[in-house]
C-alpha positions in Angstrom: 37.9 -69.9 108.3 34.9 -67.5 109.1 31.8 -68.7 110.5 29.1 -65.5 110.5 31.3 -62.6 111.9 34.2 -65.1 113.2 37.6 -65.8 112.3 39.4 -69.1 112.1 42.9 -69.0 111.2 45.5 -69.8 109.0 44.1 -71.8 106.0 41.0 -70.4 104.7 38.3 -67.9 105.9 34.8 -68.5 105.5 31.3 -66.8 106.2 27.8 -68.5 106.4 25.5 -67.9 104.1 22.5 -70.0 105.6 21.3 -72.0 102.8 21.5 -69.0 100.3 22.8 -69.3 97.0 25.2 -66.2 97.1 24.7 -65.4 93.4 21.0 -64.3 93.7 20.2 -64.6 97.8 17.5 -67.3 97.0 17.0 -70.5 99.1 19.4 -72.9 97.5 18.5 -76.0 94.9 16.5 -78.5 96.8 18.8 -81.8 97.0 20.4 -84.5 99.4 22.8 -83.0 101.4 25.1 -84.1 103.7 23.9 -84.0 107.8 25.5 -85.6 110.9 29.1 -86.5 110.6 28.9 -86.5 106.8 28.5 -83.0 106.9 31.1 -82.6 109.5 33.7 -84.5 107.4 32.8 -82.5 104.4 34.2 -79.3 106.1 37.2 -80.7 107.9 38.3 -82.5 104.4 39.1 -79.5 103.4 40.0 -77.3 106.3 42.6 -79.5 108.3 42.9 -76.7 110.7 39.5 -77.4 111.9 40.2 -81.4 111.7 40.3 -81.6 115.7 40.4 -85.2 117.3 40.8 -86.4 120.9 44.7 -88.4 121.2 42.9 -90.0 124.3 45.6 -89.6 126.2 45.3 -91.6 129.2 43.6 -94.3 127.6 46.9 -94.3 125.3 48.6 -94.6 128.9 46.5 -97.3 130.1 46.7 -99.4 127.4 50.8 -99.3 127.0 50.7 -100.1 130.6 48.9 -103.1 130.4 50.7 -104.1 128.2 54.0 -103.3 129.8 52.7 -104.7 133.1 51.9 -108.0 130.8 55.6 -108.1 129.2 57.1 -107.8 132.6 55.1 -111.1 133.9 56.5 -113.0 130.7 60.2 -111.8 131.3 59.7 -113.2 135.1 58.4 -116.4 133.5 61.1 -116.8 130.7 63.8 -115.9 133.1 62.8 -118.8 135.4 62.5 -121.1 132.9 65.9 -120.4 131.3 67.2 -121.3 134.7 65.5 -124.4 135.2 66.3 -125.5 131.4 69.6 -124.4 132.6 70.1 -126.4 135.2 68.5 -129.4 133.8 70.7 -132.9 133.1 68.3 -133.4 129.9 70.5 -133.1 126.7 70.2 -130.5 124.7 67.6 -128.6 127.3 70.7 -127.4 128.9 72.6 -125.9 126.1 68.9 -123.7 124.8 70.8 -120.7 126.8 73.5 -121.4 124.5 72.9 -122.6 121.3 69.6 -120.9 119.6 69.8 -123.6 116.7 69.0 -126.0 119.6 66.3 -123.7 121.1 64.7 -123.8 117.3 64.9 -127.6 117.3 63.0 -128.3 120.4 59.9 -126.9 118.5 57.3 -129.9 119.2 58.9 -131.4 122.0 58.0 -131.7 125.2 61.0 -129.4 125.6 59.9 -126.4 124.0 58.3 -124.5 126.9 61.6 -121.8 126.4 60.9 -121.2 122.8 57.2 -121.2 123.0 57.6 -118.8 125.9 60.3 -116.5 123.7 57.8 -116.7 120.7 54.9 -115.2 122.9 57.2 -113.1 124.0 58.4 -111.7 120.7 54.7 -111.4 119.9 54.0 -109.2 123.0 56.7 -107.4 122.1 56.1 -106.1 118.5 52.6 -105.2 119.5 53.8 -103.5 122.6 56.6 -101.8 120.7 54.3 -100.8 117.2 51.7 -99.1 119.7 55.0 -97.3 121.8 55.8 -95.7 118.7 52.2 -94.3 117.5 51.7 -93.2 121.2 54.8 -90.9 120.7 53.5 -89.5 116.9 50.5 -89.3 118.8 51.8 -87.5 121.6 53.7 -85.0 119.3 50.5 -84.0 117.2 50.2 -80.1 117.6 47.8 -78.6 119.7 44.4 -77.2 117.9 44.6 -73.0 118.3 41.6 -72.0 121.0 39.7 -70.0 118.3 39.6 -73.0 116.2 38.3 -75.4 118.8 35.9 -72.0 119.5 34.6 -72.0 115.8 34.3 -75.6 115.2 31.7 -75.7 118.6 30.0 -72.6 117.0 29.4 -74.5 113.7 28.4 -77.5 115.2 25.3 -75.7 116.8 25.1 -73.5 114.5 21.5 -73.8 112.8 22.3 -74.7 108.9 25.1 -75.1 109.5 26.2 -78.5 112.1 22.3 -78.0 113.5 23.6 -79.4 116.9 23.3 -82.9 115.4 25.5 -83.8 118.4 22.6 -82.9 121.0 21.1 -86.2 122.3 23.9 -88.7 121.2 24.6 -89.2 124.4 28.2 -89.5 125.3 29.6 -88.2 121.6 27.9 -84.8 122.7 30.7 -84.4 124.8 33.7 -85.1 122.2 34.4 -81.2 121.8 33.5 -80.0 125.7 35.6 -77.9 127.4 36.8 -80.4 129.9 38.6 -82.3 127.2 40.7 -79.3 125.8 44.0 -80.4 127.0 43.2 -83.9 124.9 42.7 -82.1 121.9 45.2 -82.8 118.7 44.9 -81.0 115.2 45.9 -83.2 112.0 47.2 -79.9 110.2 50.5 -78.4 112.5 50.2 -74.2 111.9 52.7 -72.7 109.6 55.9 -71.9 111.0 55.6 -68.3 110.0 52.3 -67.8 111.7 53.1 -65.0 113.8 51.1 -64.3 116.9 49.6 -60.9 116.1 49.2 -60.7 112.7 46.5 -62.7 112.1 44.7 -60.1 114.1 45.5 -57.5 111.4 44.5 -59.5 108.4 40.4 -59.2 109.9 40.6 -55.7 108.0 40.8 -56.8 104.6 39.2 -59.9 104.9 36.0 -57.8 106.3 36.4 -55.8 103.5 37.0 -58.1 100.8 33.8 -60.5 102.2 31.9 -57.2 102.3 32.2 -56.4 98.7 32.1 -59.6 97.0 28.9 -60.7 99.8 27.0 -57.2 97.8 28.4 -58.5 94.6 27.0 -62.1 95.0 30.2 -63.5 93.4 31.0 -66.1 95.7 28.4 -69.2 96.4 28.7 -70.4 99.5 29.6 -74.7 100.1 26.6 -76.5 99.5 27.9 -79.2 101.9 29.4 -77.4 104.6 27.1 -73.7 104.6 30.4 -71.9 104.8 32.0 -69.5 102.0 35.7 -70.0 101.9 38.6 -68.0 101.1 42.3 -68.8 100.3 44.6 -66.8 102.8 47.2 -66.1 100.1 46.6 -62.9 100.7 46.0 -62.3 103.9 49.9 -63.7 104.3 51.0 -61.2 101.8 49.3 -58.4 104.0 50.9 -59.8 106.7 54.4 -59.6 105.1 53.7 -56.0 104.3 53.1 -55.2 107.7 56.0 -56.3 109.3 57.9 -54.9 106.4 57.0 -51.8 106.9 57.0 -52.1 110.5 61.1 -53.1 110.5 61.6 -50.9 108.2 60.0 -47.4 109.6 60.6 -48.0 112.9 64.6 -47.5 113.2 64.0 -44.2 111.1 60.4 -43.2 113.3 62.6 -43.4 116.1 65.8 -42.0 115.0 63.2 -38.6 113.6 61.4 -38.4 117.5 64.7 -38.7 119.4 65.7 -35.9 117.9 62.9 -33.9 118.1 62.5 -34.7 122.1 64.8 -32.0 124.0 66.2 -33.0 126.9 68.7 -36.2 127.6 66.4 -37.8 129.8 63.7 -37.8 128.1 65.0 -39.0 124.8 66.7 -42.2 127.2 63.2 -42.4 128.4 61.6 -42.6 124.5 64.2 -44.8 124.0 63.1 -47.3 125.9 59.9 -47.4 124.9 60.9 -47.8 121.2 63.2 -50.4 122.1 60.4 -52.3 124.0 58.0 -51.7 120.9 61.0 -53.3 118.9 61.4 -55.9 121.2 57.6 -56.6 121.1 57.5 -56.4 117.6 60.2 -59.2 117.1 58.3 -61.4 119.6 55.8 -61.7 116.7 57.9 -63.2 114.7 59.3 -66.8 113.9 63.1 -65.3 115.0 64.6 -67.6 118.1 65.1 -65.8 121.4 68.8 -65.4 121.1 68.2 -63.4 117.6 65.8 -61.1 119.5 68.3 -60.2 122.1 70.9 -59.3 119.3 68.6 -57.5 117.0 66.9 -55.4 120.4 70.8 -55.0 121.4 71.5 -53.5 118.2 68.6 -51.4 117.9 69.2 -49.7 121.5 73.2 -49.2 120.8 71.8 -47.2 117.5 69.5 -44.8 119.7 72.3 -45.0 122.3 74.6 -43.5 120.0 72.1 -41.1 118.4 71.3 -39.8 121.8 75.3 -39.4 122.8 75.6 -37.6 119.5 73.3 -35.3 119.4 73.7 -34.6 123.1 77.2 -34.1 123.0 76.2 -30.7 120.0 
């Protein structure tokens, strides 16, 4: 997403266009539109990379703990009363540790402390379990990307755009502060092939492309959200190109300068700076660490035996 002359990363890219219709630069239809959270919704609907929520993490904590704290009391409880029941002369009291058909037919009794005491406890227990498990989904959630938690502040007091609707709610003004980064979850995990510097490279022809369709007037920008949006199709496609090009010139570029360096040193010194540009270069992709150290391995034993070569003529 773009927001004025920012990027937001991967899913779309967008620019505002402060209430103007972007076909003829005049102040847009008059009309209800969406304010407040309304408005907010309307852009992270679509842009899930910009859906950012607090997990509330340690309220998460406190909560499981109470209730943990609660089903530890009720095991102490049930475990004395087993005992006693145990130990008691009454028939069938003494056999409820024993025979669960039994336990079942006390219900209504003035023996069924145990099973009303298990059935609490089973109730305690499915609640404590079902919010065990959506702690750990919760917990597991990725992380929002800093520029993303950047943009979505700089659209929510951006005027016509969020208009700092958030200013004077009190406590909700603080949802998106800075102190609660590390709470932060994003509903929309980034592509597995988002590669740490490229996205960097793709500003070029976004700039360009929003430059000439922004003189051209051929995009409108989102009456609801103020933004102008772009698919990154093709940003990913540049992005490919680059490091195609990258793994593919770089053996040869390095291959054509060893040989023109004289000297043994200095091509062992050339060589290692291609090999850390290799090495560097793999880093920003999706390949595992292991498969960088065999790749870099293989790409210094090439210059290795280049160098050996053309030293030994």
């Amino acid at each position: 997403i773009r927001i004025e002359h920012t990027k937001i990363y991967p899913k779309f890219d967008c620019y505002s266009m402060n209430s103007l219709d972007a076909h003829t630069g005049r102040a847009a239809s008059p009309g209800p539109k969406p304010i407040g959270y309304n408005k907010l919704a309307s852009l992270m609907g679509p842009n899930s990379e910009v859906a950012i929520f607090r997990r509330f993490g340690s309220l998460n904590m406190f909560s499981l703990l109470s209730m943990q704290a609660e089903l530890t009391e009720l095991e102490r409880k049930f475990t004395d009363i087993c005992l006693d029941d145990s130990a008691s002369d009454i028939e069938p009291v003494n056999h409820f540790c024993r025979n669960f058909a039994k336990l079942r037919a006390s219900e209504g009794t003035e023996h069924d402390l145990q099973l009303q005491m298990l059935e609490s406890i089973k109730t305690k227990l499915a609640e404590y379990n079902a919010a065990l498990v959506l702690a750990s989904e919760v917990a597991n959630l990725e992380k929002p990307g800093k520029a993303d938690v950047s943009r979505l502040r700089e659209w929510l007091k951006t005027d016509g755009l969020g208009d700092n609707f958030l200013a004077g709610t009190g406590t909700e003004s603080f949802t998106w502060d800075t102190k609660n980064e590390g709470d932060f979850v994003v509903l929309s995990a980034p592509p597995s092939d988002n590669e740490p510097l490229l996205p960097a490279l793709s500003s070029l022809p976004l700039d360009l492309l929003h430059c000439c369709l922004r003189r051209k007037r051929s995009r409108a920008a989102d009456v609801e959200t103020g933004v102008l949006m772009y698919n990154d199709i093709y940003l990913r496609r540049f992005n490919k190109l680059i490091v195609t090009l990258v793994a593919s010139l770089l053996p040869i570029v390095a291959i054509i300068v060893l040989y023109a360096v004289k000297g043994t040193w200095r091509r062992i010194c050339v060589a290692i700076a291609f090999t850390a540009l290799f090495g560097i270069a793999m880093a920003c992709t999706t390949a595992r660490q292991s498969e960088i150290f065999a790749a870099t391995a293989a790409f210094a034993a090439v210059e290795v035996v280049f160098i050996g070569s053309v030293s030994g003529n």
